[in-house]
C-alpha positions as CSV (number, residue, x, y, z in Angstrom):
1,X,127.6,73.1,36.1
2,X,125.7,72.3,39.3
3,X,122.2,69.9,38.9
4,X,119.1,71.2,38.2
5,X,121.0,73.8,35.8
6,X,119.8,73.8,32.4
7,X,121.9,74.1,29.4
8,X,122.1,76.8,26.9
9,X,120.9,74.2,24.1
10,X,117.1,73.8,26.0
11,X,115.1,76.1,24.0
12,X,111.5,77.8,25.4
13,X,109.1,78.8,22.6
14,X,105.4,80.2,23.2
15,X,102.4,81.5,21.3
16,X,98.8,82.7,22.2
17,X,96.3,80.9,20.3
18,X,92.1,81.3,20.0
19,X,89.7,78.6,19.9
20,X,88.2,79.6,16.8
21,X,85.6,76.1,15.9
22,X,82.1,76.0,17.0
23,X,82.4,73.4,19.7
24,X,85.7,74.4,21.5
25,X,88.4,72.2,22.7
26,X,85.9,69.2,23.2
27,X,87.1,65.2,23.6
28,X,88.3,65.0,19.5
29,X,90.1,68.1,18.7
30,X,91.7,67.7,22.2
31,X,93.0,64.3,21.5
32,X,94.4,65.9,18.2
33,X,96.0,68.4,20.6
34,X,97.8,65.8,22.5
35,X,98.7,63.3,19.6
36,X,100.1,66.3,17.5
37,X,102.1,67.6,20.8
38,X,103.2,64.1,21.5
39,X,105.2,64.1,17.9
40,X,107.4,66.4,19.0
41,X,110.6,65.8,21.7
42,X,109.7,69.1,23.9
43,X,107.6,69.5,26.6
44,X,104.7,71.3,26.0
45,X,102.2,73.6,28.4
46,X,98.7,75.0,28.0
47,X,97.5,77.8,30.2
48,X,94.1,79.0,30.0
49,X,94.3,81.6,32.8
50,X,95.8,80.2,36.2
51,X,95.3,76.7,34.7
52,X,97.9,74.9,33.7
53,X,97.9,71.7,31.9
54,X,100.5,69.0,30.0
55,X,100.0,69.3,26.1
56,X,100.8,65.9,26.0
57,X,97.4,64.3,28.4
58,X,94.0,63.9,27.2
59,X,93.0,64.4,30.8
60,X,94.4,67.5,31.5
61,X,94.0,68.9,28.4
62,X,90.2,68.1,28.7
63,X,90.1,70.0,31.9
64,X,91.0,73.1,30.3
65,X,87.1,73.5,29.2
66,X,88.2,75.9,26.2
67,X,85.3,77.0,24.3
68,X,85.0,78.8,21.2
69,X,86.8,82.1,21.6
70,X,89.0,80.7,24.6
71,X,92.8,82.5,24.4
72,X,95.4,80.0,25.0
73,X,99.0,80.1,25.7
74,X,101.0,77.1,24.4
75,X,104.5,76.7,25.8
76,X,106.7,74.4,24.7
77,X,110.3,73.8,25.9
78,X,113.3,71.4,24.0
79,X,115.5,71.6,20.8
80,X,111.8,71.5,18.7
81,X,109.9,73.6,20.8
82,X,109.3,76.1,17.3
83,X,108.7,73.0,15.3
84,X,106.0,72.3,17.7
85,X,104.6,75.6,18.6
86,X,103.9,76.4,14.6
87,X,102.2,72.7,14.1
88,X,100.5,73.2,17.2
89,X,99.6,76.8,16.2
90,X,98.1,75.9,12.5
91,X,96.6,72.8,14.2
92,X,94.2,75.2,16.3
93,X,94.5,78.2,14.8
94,X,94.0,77.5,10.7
95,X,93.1,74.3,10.8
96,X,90.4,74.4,13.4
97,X,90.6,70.7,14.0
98,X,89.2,70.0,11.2
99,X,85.7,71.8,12.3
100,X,83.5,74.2,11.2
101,X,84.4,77.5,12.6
102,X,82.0,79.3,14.9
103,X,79.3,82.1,13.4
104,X,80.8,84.7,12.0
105,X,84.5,83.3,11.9
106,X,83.8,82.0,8.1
């Protein structure tokens, strides 16, 4: 194997997620974001349409500016990258961060 290959054992998974709370992806639920990602050994992206930004940095997660009804895609990439797309998934998705959802989403 050459360098810069990747092994067969480095495994991509990915789900699209809404911003379903009231106030978005503000400073809290963000920092959620990041300390739940940062459990996990994968890397993890977050697209919000050409913007890409480390699942694992307050500051570029912040700079996603994800309001309520904002799609997502979450990306992550390593042996735990399911592990961490289904936490990462209820974190947002079920468990709003802990928030009240937005009108009409109760």
């Amino acid at each position: 194997m050459q360098a810069g290959e990747e092994t067969l054992d480095k495994l991509v998974s990915e789900a699209t997620v809404e911003i379903k709370n009231a106030d978005g992806l503000h400073m809290r639920p963000a920092m959620q974001f990041v300390d739940m990602a940062s459990q996990f050994e994968c890397d993890v992206t977050v697209s919000k349409d050409k913007t890409h930004a480390d699942g694992k940095s307050i500051m570029q997660m912040s700079m996603l500016a994800a309001t309520c009804g904002t799609r997502l895609k979450i990306m992550a990439e390593g042996s735990d990258a399911d592990k961490a797309i289904a936490a990462l998934r209820e974190l947002v998705e079920d468990r709003m961060f802990d928030e009240p959802a937005a009108e009409g989403d109760q």
